[in-house]
N, C-alpha and C positions, 0 to 999 in steps of 0.2 A: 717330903720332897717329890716322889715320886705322881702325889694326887695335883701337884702344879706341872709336871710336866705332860701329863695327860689332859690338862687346861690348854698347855700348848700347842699340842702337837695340831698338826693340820692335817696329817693324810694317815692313812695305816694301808699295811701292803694285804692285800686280799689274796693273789696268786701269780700263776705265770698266764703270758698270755702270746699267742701268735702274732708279729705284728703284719699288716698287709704283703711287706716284701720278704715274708716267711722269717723272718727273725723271731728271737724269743724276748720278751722285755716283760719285769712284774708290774703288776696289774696294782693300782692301789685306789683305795674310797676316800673322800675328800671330807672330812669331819666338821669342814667350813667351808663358805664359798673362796674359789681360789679363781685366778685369771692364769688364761691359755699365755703360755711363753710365747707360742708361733702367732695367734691371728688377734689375742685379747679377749677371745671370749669367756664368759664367766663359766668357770665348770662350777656347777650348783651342789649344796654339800649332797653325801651319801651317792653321788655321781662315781661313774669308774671311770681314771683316766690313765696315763705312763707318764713316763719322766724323761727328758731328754738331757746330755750333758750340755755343761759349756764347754766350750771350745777351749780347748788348754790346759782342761780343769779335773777331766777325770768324772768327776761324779756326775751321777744322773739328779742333778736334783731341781730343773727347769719341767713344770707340771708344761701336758701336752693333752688337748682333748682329743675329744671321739672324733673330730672331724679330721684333725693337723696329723693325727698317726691312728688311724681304725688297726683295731683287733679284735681278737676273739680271746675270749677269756676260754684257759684250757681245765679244764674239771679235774680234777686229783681223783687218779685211777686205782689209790689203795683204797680196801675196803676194811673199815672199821670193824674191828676185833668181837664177838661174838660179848665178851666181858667188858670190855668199854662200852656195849651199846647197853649192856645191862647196868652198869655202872650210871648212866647218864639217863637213864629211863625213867621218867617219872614214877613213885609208885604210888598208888592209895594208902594211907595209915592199916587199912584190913590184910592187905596183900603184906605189908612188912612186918603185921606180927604174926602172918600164917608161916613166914618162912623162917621167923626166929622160934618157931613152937615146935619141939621135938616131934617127928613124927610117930603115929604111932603103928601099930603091926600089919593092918591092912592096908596103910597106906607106902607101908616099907616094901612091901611084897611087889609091888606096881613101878618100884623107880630102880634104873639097871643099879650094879652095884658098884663102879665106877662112879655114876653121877653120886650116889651117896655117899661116897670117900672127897671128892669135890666140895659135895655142898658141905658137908663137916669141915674142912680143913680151911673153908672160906672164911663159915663162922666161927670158929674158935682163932683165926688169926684176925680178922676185923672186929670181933667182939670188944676187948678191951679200949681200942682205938672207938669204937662207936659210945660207949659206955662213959666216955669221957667229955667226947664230942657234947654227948646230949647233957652231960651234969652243965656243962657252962652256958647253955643256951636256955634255963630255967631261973 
């Protein structure tokens, strides 16, 4: 059910965004081509455009282009976690069996020992969960 309603859908929300008379209104991308509520023009898919309500109605759900409402799309000023950038980091096959291979004495002497209580506690609590992962993918 879920892979037809993503057949559906026509827009997804990207962000927030400033509108010209300093409002804030989210920002969404147009997964197909859709027509401006205000003037009819075609907002083209993967375009950014807002939503304006209808009158009575409460919800924003009347698509509005870049010209009928201009804004600035505002940038998300958290900064992603040191561990989620590593988490989502590509890595090469060589890089992910140097860091599952026990280190050994020369190279223990060189990492503070903090990081080495870290990097243990990471592997031994993802290992089983990895271990698994990979038996089904074979």
């Amino acid at each position: 059910m879920y892979a037809k309603e993503m057949r559906e859908a026509i827009s997804e929300i990207v962000g927030q965004g400033k509108l010209g008379d300093g409002k804030s209104a989210q920002v969404y991308r147009a997964l197909r081509r859709l027509l401006c509520s205000a003037c009819g023009e075609e907002i083209a898919e993967d375009s950014l455009f807002t939503r304006r309500s209808v009158k009575g109605f409460g919800l924003n759900i009347m698509p509005q282009c870049r010209k009928c409402a201009p804004f600035a799309l505002l940038v998300d000023k958290k900064e992603k976690s040191e561990l989620l950038q590593a988490l989502l980091r590509e890595q090469s096959p060589n890089s992910a069996q140097r860091e599952s291979a026990p280190l050994d004495s020369s190279q223990e002497a060189s990492v503070p020992e903090d990081k080495k209580n870290i990097a243990e506690e990471v592997r031994r609590r993802l290992a089983p969960a990895l271990k698994r992962g990979r038996g089904k993918n074979k």
